[in-house]
N, C-alpha and C positions, 0 to 999 in steps of 0.2 A: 518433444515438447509436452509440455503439460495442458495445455490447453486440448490440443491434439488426440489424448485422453480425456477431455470431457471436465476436469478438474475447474474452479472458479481460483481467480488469482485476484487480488484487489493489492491495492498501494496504501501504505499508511502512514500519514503524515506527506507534506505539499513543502517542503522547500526547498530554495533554486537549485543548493546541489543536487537535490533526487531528479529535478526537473532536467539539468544538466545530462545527469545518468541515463535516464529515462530515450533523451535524444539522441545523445551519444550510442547507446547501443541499440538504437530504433526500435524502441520498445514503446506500442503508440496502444488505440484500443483495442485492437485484435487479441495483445494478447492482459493489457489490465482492463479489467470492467468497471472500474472507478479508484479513486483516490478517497480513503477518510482520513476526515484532519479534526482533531478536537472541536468541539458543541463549541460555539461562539466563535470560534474562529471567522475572520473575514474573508480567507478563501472558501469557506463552504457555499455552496451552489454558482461557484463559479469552473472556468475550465483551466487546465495547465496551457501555456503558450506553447504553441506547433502543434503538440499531438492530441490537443482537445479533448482529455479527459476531464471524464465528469469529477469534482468535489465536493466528498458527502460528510456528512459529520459522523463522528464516529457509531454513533447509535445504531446505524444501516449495517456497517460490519458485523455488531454484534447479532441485530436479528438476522443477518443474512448465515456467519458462518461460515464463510468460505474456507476451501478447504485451505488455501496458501495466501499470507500476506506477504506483502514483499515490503519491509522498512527502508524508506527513502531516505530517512533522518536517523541514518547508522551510527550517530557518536551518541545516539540517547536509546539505543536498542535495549540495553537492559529495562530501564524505565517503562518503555512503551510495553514491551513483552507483560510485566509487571503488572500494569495497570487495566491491560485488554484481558489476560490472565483472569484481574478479579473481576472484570466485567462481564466473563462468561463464555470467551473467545476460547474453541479450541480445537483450531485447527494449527497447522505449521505453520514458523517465522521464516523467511526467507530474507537473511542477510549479505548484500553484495557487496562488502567492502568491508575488510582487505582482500579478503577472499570470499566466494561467495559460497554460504551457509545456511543447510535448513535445519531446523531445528524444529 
């Protein structure tokens, strides 16, 4: 596991199907230290339902850096890639569907 090395793992983007994902493969805080979901959003500072992560705006991602994002909202990965990209982000994408991809 990556965590298990020390690495920081963060979620990006909050909705139901990553939250679905998220439960289904019981992937709760242990191994994501938060969820960021775009500035203005109405889930920022709130928690995901069951596995109580935290929801941050994306801002936190960028000063933080972590080394691995995990994209919840796999049908807009390119986009998000894209945009974290120009915002200064540059650590790995971790895409889990259809197969799961780091990049």
């Amino acid at each position: 596991m990556l965590k298990d090395f020390g690495y920081q793992i963060v979620g990006v983007s909050a909705p139901a199907k990553g939250n679905t994902l998220l439960k289904y493969c019981g992937i709760g805080r242990d191994l994501i230290d938060y969820i960021a979901e775009v500035e203005g959003s109405t889930k920022v500072g709130k928690f995901t339902p069951g596995s109580h992560i935290r929801v941050t705006g994306e801002d936190e991602l960028i000063q933080d850096n972590p080394d691995y994002a995990l994209i919840l909202a796999w049908n807009w990965k390119d986009q998000i890639k894209k945009s974290l990209r120009k915002k200064g982000y540059r650590g790995c994408f971790i895409i889990p569907i259809p197969e799961v991809v780091i990049e």
